[in-house]
C-alpha positions in Angstrom: 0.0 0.0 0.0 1.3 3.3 -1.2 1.9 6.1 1.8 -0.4 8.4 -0.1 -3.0 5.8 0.1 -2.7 4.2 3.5 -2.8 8.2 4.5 -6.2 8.7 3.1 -7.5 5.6 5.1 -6.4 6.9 8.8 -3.6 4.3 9.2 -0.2 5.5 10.0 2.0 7.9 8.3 6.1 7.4 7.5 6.5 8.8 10.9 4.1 6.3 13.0 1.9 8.6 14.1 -2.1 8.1 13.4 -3.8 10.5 11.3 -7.5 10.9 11.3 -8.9 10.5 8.0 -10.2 13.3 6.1 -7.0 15.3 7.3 -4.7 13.9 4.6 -5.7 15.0 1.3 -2.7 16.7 0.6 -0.2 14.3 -1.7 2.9 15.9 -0.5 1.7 16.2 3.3 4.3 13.5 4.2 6.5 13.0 1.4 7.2 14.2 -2.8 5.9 11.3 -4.9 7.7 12.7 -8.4 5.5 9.9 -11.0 1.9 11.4 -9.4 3.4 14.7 -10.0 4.6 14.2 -13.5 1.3 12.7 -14.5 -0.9 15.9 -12.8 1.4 18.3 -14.6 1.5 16.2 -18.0 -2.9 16.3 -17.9 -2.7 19.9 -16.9 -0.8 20.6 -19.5 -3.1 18.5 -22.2 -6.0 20.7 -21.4 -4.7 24.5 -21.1 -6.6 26.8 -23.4 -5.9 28.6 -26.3 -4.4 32.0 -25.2 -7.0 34.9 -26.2 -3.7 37.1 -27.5 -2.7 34.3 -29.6 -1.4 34.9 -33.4 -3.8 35.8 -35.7 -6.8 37.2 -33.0 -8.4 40.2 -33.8 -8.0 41.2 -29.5 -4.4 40.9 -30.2 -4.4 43.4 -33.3 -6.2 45.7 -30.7 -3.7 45.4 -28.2 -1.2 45.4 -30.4 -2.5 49.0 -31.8 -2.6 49.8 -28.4 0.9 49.5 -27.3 2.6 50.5 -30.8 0.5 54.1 -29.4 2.6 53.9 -26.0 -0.3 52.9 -23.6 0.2 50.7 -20.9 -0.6 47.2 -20.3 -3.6 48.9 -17.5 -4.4 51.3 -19.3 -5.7 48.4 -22.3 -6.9 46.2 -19.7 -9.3 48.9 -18.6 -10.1 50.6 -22.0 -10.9 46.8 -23.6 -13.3 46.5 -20.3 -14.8 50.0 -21.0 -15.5 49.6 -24.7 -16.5 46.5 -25.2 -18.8 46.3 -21.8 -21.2 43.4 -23.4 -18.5 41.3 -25.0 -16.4 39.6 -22.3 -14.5 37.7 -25.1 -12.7 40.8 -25.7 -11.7 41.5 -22.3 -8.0 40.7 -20.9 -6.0 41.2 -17.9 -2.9 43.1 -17.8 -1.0 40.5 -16.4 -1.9 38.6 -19.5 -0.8 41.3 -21.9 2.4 41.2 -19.8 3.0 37.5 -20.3 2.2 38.3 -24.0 5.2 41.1 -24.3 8.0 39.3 -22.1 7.5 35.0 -22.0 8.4 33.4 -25.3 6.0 30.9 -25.0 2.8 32.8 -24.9 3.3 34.1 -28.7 6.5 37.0 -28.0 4.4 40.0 -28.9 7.4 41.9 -28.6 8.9 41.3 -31.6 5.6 42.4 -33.6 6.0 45.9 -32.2 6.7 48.6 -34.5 7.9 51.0 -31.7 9.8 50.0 -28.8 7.8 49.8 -26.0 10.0 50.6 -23.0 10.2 50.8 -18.9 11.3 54.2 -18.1 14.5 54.2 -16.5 17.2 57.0 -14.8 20.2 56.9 -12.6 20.9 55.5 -9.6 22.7 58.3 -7.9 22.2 61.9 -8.6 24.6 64.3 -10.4 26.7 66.1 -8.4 26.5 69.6 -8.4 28.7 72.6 -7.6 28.5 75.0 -4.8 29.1 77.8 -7.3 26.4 77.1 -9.4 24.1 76.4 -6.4 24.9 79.5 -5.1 24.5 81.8 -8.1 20.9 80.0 -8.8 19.5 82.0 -5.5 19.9 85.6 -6.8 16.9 85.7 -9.3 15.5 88.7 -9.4 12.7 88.7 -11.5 10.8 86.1 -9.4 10.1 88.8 -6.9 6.8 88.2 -4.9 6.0 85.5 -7.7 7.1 82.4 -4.9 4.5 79.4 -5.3 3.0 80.3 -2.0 1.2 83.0 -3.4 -0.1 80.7 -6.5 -4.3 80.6 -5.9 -5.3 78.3 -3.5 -7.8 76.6 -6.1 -4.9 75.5 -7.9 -3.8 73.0 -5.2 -6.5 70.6 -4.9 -7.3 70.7 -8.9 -10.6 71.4 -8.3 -10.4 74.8 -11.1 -9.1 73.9 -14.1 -6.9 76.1 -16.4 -3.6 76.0 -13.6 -0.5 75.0 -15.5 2.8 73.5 -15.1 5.8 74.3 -17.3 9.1 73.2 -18.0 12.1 72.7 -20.5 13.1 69.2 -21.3 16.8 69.7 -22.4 18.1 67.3 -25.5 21.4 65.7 -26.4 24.1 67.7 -25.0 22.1 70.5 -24.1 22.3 71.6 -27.5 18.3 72.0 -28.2 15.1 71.8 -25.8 11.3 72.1 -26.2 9.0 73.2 -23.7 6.3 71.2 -21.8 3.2 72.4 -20.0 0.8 70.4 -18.3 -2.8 71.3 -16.9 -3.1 69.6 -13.7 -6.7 69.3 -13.1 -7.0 67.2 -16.7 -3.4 65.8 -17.3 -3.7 67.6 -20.9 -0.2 68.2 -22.3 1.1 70.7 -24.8 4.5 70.8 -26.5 6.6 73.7 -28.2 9.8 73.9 -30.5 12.2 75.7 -29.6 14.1 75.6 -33.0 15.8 79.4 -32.1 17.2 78.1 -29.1 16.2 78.5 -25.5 16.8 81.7 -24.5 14.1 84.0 -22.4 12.8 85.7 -25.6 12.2 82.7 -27.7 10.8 81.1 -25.1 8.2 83.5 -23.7 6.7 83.9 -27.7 6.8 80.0 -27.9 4.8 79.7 -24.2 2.2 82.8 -25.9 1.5 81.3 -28.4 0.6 77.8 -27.2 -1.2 79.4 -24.3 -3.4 81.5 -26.8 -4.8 78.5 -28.2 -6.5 78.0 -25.1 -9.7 80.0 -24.1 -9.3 83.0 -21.4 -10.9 80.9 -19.0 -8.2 78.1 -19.1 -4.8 80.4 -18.4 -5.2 80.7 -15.0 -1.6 80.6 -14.1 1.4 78.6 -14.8 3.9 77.7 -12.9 7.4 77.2 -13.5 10.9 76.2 -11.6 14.0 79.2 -11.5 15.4 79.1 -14.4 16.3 82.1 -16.3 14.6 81.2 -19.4 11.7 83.1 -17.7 13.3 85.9 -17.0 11.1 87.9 -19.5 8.0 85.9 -18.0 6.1 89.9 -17.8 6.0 89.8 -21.4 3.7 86.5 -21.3 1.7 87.8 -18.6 0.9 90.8 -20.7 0.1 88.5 -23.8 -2.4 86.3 -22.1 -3.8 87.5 -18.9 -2.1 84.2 -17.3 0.5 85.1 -14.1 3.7 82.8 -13.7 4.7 81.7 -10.4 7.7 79.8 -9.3 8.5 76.4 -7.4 11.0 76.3 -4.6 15.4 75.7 -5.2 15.3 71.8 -5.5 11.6 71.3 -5.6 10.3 69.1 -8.4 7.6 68.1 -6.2 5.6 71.0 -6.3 5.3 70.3 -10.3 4.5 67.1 -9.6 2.5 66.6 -13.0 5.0 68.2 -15.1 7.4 66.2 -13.9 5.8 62.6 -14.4 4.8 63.9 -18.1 8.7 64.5 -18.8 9.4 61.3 -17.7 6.4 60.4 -20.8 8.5 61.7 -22.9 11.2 60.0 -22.2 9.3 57.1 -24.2 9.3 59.0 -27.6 12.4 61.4 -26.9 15.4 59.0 -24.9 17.1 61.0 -22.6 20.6 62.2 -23.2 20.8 61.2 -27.3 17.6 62.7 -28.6 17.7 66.2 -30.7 15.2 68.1 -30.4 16.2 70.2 -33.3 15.4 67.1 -35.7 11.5 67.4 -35.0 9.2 70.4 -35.6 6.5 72.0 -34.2 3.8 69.9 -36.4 5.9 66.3 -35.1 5.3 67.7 -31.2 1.5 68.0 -31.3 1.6 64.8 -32.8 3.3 63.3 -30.2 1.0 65.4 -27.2 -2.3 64.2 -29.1 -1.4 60.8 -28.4 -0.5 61.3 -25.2 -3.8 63.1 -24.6 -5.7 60.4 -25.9 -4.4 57.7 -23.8 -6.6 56.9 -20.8 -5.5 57.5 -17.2 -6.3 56.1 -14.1 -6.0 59.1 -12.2 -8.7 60.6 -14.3 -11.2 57.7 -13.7 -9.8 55.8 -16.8 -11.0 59.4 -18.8 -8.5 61.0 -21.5 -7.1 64.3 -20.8 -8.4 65.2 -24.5 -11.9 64.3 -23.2 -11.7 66.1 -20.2 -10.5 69.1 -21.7 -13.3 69.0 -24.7 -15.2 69.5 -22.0 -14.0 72.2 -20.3 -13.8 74.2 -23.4 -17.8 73.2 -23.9 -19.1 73.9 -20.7 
């Protein structure tokens, strides 16, 4: 009689002790029997099903779309649930896109992407930096009374749209740079060439001109780090009605949405060997409309496109 059996039955286990039956259902309770194994693994194996992103399915096409636009395994998951609310076929975790993307074995949709579809990534240790330079970054005079502190308190909670956040994401060499601003109540993202440089002039009548596509009700303020590239900032005040007020020294935090966009970026524009001078004006709103149209968990799985739409309607 095997030990497995005579375990089942209430006689005694290897170690001479009685045990009550009903208590030993477990095979490898008192010992690894590797044939019983085997065969469970070998039958589990002869029924798996057919994997719903397998080659050839029209859900993997759609996820496949999906990621070749940037969006995240989640954010497909969620959509897929959101669209197609009546057919369950077409549903999928994201753990399974996941498996899809990184095992072999489940069909490598990997090496079907058109666009890399990458983690992003930094450094593990932080640059240092000079006590000169951190020194000379204090004396900026044309912040003034401008400090964050005296930013609208309805711009904290996000409760009033039209509060911005701006910044300049720096290319290869610090040879060329665009500008970034973000909406924090809708995530909505805007992107400007800077193809005459970065200095204060060119980028005040870059920041205008993106914020005058916007309706008066939307420029509320914007807010901005130290840098001297907004030393002119009176000039965009003027232009649009919208004041500029700025972070702490050493305070991404307080852009907290600008910064998390940036690292976006990163995805389309790879940081430390990109040029910004080898795309236009026309090649950035392409690449903020598809950001914008990505859904985002923070919003309730909404676009920022959608939200804005209806901002701008209401």
């Amino acid at each position: 009689m095997s030990r497995y059996h005579s375990a089942r039955h209430g006689t005694k286990n290897p170690l001479g002790r009685s045990l009550p039956s009903g208590r030993a259902r477990a095979p490898y309770r008192w010992g690894y029997q590797a044939q019983w194994a085997q065969r469970r693994a070998d039958t589990a194996r002869r029924r798996s099903k057919a994997s719903k992103l397998g080659p050839g399915t029209r859900l993997r096409q759609v996820v496949r779309g999906k990621l070749a636009r940037r969006w995240s395994p989640k954010q497909i998951a969620t959509w897929l649930r959101t669209t197609f609310a009546d057919r369950p076929e077409l549903w999928v975790s994201h753990e399974t896109i996941y498996q899809a993307i990184y095992v072999q074995s489940r069909g490598s949709l990997r090496e079907e992407l058109t666009r890399q579809v990458a983690l992003r990534s930094g450094r593990a240790d932080r640059r240092p930096q000079s006590r000169a330079a951190a020194g000379g970054r204090s004396r900026r005079p044309w912040i003034g009374d401008l400090h964050i502190s005296a930013r609208p308190a309805e711009a904290d909670d996000r409760a009033v749209p039209g509060h911005w956040e701006g910044d300049l994401v720096i290319g290869k060499a610090g040879r060329s740079a665009i500008v970034t601003l973000v909406e924090r109540a809708t995530r909505y993202v805007m992107l400007g060439a800077l193809p005459q440089g970065r200095d204060t002039e060119a980028v005040i009548a870059v920041l205008t001109d993106l914020a005058q596509r916007l309706p008066a009700h939307l420029r509320r303020s914007l807010t901005w780090d130290q840098g001297s590239e907004m030393a002119a900032h009176a000039a965009f005040t003027v232009a649009t009605g919208c004041p500029v007020y700025f972070c702490d020294p050493h305070s991404p935090w307080q852009r907290g949405s600008n910064e998390n966009t940036n690292g976006l970026l990163r995805q389309y524009f790879p940081k430390g060997s990109y040029d910004f001078r080898s795309i236009d004006q026309a090649g950035l709103d392409e690449v903020a409309h598809e950001m914008n149209t990505r859904p985002r968990q923070t919003l309730g799985w909404a676009t920022p496109a959608e939200r804005l739409d209806h901002l701008i309607a209401t």
